[in-house]
ZAMARGU-4260 file (C-alpha; in steps of 0.2 Angstrom, whole numbers, plus 5000, padded with zeros to 4 digits):
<rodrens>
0) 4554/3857/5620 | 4563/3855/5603 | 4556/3846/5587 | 4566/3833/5577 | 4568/3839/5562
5) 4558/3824/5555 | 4543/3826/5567 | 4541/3845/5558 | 4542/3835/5541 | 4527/3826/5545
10) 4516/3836/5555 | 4504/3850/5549 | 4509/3862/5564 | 4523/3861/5573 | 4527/3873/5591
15) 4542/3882/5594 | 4546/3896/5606 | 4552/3907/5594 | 4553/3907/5575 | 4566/3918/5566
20) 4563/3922/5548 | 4579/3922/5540 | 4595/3911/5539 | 4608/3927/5535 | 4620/3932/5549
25) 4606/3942/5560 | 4593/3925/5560 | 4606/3915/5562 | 4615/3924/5576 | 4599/3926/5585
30) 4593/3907/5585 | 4611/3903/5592 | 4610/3914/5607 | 4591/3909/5611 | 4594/3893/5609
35) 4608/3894/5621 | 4597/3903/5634 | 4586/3887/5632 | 4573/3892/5620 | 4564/3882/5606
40) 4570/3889/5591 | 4565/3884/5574 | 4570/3896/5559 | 4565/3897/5541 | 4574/3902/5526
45) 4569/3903/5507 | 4584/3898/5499 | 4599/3887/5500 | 4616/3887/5506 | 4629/3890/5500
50) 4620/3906/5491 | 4627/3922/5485 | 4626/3937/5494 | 4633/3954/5493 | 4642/3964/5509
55) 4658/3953/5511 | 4667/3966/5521 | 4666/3962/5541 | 4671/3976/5553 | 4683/3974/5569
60) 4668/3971/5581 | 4660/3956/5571 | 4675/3947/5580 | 4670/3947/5600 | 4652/3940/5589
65) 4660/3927/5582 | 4669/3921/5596 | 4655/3922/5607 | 4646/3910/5592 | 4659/3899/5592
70) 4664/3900/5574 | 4678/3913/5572 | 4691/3899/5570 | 4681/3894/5553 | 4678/3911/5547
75) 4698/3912/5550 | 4700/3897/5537 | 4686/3905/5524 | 4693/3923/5524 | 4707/3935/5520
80) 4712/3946/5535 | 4708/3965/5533 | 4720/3977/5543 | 4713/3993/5537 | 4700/4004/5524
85) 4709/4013/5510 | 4702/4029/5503 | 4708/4036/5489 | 4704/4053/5480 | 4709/4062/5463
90) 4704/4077/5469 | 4714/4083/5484 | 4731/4083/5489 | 4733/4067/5496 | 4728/4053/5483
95) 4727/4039/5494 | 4725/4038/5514 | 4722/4020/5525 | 4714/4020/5541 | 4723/4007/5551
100) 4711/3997/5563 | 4727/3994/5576 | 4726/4015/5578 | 4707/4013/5585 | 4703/4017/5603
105) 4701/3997/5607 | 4716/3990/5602 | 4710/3973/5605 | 4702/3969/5588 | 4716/3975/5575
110) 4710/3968/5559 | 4693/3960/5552 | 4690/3949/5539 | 4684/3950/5521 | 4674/3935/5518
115) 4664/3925/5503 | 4647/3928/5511 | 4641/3910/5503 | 4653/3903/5514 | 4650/3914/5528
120) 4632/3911/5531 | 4635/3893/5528 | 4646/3892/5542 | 4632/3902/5552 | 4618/3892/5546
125) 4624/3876/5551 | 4632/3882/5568 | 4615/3888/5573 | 4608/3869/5568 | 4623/3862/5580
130) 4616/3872/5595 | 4599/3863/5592 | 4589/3875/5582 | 4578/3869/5570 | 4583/3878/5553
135) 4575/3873/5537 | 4583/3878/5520 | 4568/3881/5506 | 4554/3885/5516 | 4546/3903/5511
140) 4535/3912/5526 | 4520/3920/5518 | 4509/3926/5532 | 4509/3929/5549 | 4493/3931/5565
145) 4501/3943/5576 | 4483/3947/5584 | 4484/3932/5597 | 4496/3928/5612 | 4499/3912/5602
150) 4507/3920/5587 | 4505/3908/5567 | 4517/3908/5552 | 4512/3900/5538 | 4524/3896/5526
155) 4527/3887/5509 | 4539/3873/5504 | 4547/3872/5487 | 4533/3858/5484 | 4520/3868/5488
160) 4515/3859/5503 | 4510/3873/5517 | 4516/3871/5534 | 4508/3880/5550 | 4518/3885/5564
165) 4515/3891/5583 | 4525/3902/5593 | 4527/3913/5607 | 4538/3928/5597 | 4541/3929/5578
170) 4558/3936/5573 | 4561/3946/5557 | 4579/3942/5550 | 4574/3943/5531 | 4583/3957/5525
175) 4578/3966/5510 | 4562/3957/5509 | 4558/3966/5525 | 4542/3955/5527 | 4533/3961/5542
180) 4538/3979/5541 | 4529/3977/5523 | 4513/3968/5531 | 4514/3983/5545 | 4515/3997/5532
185) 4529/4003/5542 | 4544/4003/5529 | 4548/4022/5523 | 4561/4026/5512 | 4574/4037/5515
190) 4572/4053/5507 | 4591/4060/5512 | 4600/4045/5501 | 4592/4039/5487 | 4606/4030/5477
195) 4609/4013/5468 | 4623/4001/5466 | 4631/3987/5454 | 4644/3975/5459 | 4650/3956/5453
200) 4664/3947/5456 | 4680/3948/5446 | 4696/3936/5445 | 4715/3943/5442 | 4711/3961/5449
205) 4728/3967/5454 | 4729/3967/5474 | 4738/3977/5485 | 4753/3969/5495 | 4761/3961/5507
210) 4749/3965/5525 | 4737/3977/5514 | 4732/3963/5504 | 4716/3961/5512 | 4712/3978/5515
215) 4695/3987/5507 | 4698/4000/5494 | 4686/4015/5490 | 4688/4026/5478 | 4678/4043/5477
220) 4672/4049/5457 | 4662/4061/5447 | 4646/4048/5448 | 4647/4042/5466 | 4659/4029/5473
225) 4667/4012/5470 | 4672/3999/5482 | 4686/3984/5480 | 4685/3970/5492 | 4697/3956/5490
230) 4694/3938/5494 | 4703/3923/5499 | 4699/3912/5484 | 4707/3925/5472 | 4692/3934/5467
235) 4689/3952/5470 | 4669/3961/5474 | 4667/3975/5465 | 4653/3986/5465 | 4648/4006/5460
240) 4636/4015/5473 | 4629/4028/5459 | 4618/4045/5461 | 4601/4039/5450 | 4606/4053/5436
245) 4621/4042/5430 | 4612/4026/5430 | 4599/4032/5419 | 4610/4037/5405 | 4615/4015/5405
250) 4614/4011/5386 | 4625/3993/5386 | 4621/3976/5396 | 4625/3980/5415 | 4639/3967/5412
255) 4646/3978/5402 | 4640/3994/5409 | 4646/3989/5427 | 4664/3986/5417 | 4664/4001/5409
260) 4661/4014/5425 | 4677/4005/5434 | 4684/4009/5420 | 4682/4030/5422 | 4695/4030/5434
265) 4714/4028/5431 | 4719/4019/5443 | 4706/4005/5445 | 4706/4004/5427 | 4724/3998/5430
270) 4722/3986/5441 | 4704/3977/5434 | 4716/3977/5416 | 4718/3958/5414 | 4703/3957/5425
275) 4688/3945/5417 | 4669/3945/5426 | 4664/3929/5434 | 4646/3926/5431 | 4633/3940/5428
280) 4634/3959/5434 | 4619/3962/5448 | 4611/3979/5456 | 4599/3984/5468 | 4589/4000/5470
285) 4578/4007/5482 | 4593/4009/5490 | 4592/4016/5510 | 4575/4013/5520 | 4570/4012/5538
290) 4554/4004/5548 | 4545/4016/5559 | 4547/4001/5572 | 4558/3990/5577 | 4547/3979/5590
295) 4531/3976/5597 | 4520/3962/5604 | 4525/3946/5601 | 4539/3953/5585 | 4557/3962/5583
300) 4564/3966/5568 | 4582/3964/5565 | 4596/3969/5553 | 4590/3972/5533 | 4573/3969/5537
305) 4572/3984/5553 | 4583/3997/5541 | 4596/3996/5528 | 4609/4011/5525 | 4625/4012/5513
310) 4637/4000/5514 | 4652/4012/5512 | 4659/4008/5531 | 4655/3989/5529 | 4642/3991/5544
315) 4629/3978/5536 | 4635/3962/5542 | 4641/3972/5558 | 4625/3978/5562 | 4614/3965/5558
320) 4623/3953/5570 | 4625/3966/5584 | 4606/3968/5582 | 4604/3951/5584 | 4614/3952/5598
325) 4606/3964/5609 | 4589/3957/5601 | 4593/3940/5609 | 4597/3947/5629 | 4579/3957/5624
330) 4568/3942/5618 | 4574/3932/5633 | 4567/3946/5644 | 4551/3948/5637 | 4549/3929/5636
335) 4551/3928/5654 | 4542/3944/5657 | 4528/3952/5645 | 4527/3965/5655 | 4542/3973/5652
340) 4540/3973/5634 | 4537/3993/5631 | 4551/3998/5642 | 4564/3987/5636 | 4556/3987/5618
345) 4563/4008/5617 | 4578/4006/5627 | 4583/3990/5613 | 4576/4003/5598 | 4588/4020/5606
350) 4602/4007/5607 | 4601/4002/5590 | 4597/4019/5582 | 4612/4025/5590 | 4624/4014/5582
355) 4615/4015/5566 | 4615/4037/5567 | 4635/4035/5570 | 4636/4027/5553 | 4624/4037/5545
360) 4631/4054/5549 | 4646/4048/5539 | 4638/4042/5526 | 4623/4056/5521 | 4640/4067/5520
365) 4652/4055/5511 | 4650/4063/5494 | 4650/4079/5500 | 4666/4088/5496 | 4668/4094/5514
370) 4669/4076/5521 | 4679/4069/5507 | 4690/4080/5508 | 4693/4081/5528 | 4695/4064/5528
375) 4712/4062/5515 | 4716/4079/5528 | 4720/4066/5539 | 4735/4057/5533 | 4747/4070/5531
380) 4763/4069/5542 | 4768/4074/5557 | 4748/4075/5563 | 4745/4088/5578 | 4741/4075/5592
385) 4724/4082/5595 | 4720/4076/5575 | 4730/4061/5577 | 4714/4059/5590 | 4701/4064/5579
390) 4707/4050/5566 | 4710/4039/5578 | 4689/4042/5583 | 4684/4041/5564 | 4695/4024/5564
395) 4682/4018/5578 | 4667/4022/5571 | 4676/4011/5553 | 4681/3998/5566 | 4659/3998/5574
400) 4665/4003/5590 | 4656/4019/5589 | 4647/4018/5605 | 4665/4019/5612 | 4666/4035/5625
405) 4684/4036/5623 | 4680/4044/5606 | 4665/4054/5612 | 4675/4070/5613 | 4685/4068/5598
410) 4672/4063/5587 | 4664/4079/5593 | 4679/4088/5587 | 4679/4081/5570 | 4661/4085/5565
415) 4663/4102/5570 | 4679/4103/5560 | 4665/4097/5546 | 4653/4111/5550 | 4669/4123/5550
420) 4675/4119/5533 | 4655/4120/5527 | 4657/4138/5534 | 4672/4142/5522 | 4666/4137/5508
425) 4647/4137/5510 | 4645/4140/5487 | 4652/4122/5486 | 4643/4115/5501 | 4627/4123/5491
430) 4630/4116/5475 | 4632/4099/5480 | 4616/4100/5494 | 4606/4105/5479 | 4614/4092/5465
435) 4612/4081/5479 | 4591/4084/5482 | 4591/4082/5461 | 4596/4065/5462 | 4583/4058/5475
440) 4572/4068/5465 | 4576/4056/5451 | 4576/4041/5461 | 4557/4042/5466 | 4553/4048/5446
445) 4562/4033/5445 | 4553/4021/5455
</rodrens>
């Protein structure tokens, strides 16, 4: 039975099916789907939207997500279409190489979208209130009773009035906070990438044309790596993903210092030179971590708030809604049948862990010269067709589609082409493992 949205205003303790914690893309997705399935959904976020929010880039396979929300349509009126992801390197032959979605394996979903997330999740949130869930804005969760079949959040509201509720199955969507793997002592850093990042927004960066204007560009340098993402509005994200050894020789305001690292390189220095930064620089460290679980009795955690990795593919948003996804079609099942939860709790977490691990093998070896430069390998002309395959696989796993088995084989072939060129010059591979272990060494000090 669903609650008016005035009834929960005036009541102590309100009763739901299912409370989500969250309003991003992953607590928003969620709540739409159950509520679909004909739960009670009531879902609680701390701020307000529209609220800024980093990780604008959407991959290929967010689009059969947001058609099955409804919503595609407006994201089409918010966003800037993206065809492709543009590496480029100043220290191998080829300087610049684009990986053109339309030359995946699935050739249904050519292009993505880059995307103002306040505008984005706004869409999301209020989509999610149209299906009938009950989604309150300013309402921070500050403990849950997990112990009994009845589960209770209780939660704050910006006036300080506390609010009980009761339900079935709690729902962690709250990213970075990662609130119940924090009340479980089950978050753990990850030890292979400790890095950093800063980003802000900037106007009149120079853009690429015609159909590459929406494109993502990354650029490989000596302190890690730096992303462009345009938008629709005319602004342009831009953000450095640093090793910890850089950022701790910072000796200006990070407005300045954000400025000054786009700056290192030639070319981005070029096209941010009539550039101005809108609004204050931001960073976040504590960069990649993991819970030791993704569900249990009565909880899931999904998106930021089960694991967070780089965001050099874009695969945040991606993943967070595909875990939502997938964690919908399970929290129907258990709803309806407890007993089913161990079962289907590990086949959900191995399903999820495999997307995640196809993303992470790439980027653990993104700053590793062997990667970096195998991958600007790939744009030469006149490609043997068996390589033109192995692109075409890498291209796949950029797209999210890396559960796809037409790629299995080829994929294959890449990484062992990887391994192979360790082999050749295993002195360089060495130098940069160990440079590599000095920096999450200087992360934790750090911490």
């Amino acid at each position: 039975m669903l609650i008016s949205h005035q009834k929960i205003l005036n009541e102590s303790v309100a009763s739901y099916d299912v409370l989500v914690i969250g309003g991003g893309p992953a607590g928003t997705t969620i709540a739409s789907l159950l509520t679909e399935k004909g739960w009670s959904v009531c879902l609680l976020e701390k701020s307000h939207h529209p609220r800024f929010h980093i990780g604008e880039s959407l991959l290929p396979m967010n689009m059969p997500i947001l058609e099955m929300l409804g919503v595609l349509g407006k994201v089409d009126n918010i966003g800037i279409k993206k065809y492709a992801a543009e590496f480029n390197s100043e220290v191998t032959a080829l300087e610049q190489d684009v990986f053109y979605f339309a030359k995946a394996a699935n050739k249904k979903y050519p292009f993505a979208y880059q995307v103002r997330r306040s505008e984005f999740d706004e869409i999301l949130f209020k989509n999610c209130q149209d299906k009938g869930v009950s989604a309150f804005e300013g309402i921070t969760v500050n403990n849950v009773d997990l112990e009994q079949p009845t589960k209770k959040v209780w939660a704050l509201t910006e006036t300080g009035e506390s609010k009980e509720f009761h339900c079935q199955y709690i729902i962690d969507a709250s990213g970075r906070d990662t609130f119940l793997s924090k009340k479980l002592n089950t978050k753990k850093k990850n030890p292979k990438h400790q890095m950093a990042a800063m980003f802000g927004h900037f106007h009149n960066v120079q853009r690429r044309a015609g159909m590459d204007e929406g494109n993502i560009s990354i650029y490989w340098f000596e302190h890690g790596w730096m992303w462009l993402i345009p938008l629709k509005d005319g602004m342009m994200s831009m953000g450095c993903v640093c090793w910890p050894e850089y950022l701790k020789t910072r000796d200006l305001p990070l407005n300045d210092f954000l400025q000054r690292t786009l700056s290192l390189l030639p070319e981005v220095a070029a096209r941010i030179k009539n550039a101005n930064l809108v609004g204050n620089a931001h960073a976040t460290g504590n960069y990649s971590y993991s819970s030791q679980q993704m569900a249990g009795d009565g909880y899931l955690m999904i998106g930021d708030a089960y694991t967070f990795v780089d965001p050099v593919f874009s695969s945040g948003v991606y993943l967070a809604m595909q875990s939502a996804v997938k964690g919908a079609a399970y929290v129907d099942t258990i709803l309806k049948d407890p007993s089913q939860q161990g079962h289907q709790g590990a086949l959900l977490e191995q399903a999820m862990r495999k997307e995640i691990n196809a993303f992470c093998w790439f980027i653990y070896r993104f700053n590793s010269p062997a990667l970096h430069k195998l991958l600007m390998l790939s744009g030469e002309n006149n490609l043997h067709p068996i390589r033109q395959k192995m692109k075409s696989a890498v291209i796949s796993v950029l797209a999210g589609d890396a559960s796809n088995q037409q790629i299995k084989f080829y994929l294959g072939l890449f990484k062992a082409l990887y391994f192979f060129s360790i082999l050749i010059d295993l002195k360089q591979h060495w130098r940069f493992i160990t440079f590599r272990n000095r920096q999450n060494k200087v992360q934790l000090e750090m911490q």
